[in-house]
C-alpha positions as CSV (number, residue, x, y, z in Angstrom):
1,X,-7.6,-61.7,82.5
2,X,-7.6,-58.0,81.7
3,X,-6.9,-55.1,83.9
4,X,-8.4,-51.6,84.1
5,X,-6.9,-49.2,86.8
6,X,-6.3,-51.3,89.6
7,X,-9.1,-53.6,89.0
8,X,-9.0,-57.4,87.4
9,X,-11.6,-58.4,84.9
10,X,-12.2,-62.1,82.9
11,X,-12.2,-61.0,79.3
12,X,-14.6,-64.5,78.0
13,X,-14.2,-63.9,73.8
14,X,-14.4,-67.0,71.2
15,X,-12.4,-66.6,68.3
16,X,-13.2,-68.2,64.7
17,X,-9.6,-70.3,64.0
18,X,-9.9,-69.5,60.5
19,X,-11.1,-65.5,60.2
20,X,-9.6,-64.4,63.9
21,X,-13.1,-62.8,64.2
22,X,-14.0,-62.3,67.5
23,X,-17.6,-64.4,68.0
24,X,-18.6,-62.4,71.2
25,X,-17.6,-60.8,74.3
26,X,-17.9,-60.8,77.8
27,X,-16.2,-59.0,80.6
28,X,-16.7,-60.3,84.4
29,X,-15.3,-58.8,87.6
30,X,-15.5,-62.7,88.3
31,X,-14.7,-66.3,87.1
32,X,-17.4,-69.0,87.9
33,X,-19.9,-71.3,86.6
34,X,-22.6,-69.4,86.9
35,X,-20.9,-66.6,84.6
36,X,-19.4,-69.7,82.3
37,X,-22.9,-70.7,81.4
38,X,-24.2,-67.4,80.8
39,X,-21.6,-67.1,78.8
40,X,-22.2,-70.3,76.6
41,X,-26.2,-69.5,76.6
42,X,-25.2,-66.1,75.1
43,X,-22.9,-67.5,72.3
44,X,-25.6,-70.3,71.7
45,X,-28.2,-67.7,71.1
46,X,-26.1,-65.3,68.9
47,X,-24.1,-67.9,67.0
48,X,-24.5,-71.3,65.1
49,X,-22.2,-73.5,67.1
50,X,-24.1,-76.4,67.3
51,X,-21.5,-78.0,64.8
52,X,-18.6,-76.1,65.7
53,X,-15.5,-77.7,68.0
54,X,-14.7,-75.6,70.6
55,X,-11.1,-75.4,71.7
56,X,-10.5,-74.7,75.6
57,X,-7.4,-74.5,77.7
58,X,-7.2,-76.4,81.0
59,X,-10.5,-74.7,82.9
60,X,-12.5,-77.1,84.4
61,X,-15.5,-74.8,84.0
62,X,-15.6,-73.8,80.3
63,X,-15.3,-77.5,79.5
64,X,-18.0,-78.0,82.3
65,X,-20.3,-75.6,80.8
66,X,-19.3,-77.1,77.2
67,X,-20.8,-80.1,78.1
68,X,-23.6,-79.0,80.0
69,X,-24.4,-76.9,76.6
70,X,-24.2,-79.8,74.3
71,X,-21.2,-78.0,72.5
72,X,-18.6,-80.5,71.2
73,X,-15.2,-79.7,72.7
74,X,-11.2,-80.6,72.4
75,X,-8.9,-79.1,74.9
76,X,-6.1,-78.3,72.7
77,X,-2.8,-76.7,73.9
78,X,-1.3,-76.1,70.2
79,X,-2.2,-75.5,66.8
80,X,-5.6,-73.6,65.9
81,X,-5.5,-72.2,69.4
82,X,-2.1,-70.4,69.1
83,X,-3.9,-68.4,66.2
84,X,-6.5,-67.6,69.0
85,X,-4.1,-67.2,71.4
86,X,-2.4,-64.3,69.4
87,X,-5.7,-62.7,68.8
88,X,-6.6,-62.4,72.1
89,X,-3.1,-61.7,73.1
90,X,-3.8,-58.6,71.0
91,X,-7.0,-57.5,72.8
92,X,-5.1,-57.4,76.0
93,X,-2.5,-55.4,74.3
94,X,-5.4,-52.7,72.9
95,X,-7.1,-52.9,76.4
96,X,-4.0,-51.5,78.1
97,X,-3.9,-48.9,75.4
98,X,-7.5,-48.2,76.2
99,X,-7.6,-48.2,80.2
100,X,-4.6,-45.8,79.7
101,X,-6.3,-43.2,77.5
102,X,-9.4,-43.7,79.3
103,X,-8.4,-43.9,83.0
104,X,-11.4,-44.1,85.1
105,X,-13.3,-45.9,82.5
106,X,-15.9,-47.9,84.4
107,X,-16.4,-51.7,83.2
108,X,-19.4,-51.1,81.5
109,X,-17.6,-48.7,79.3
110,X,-14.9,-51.0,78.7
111,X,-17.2,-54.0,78.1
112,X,-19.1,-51.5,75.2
113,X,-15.5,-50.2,73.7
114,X,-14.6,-54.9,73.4
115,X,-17.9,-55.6,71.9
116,X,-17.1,-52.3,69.6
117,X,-13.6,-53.8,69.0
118,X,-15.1,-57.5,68.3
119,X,-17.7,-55.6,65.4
120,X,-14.8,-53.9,64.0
């Protein structure tokens, strides 16, 4: 989760273990299974991950949506996703930056300046 102003946002952003490069991004006022899916369609359409082990935290629905997109999965709680963890630990640290030189930003704006960020 991200915030901009006063408002909350789910920042959804895989991260390569190996290169820390950011895959995709996402940014939702919400955190569902219909956005989850989306999500995972998006990636699957962008991205090779057919052979690719996705690591997920706890969330029932990103491992819901893992399996409903045929996307082999570990929930892991250490190792290759502390890497990730510090990448996207850094994202939130740049969005704060960013809502805060850009106050009033609208999400759009925001969502444009992460998929920037992620290029970059």
């Amino acid at each position: 989760m991200i915030r901009l102003d006063d408002e909350q946002y789910w920042l959804y952003a895989p991260v390569d273990p190996e290169t820390n490069d950011l895959l995709h991004t996402q940014l939702e006022p919400t955190r569902n299974n219909a956005v989850v899916d989306q999500f995972f369609a998006d990636l699957r359409e962008k991205h090779d991950v057919d052979d690719a082990i996705i690591l997920v935290d706890g969330a029932a629905p990103l491992q819901r949506a893992c399996r409903k997109h045929d996307l082999n999965f570990r929930y892991e709680r250490h190792g290759n996703r502390n890497s990730v963890k510090r990448v996207v630990h850094e994202i939130k640290l740049r969005t704060i930056c960013f809502s805060n030189c850009f106050s009033n930003a609208e999400a759009e704006t925001a969502n444009g300046w992460l998929r920037a960020f992620a290029f970059a």
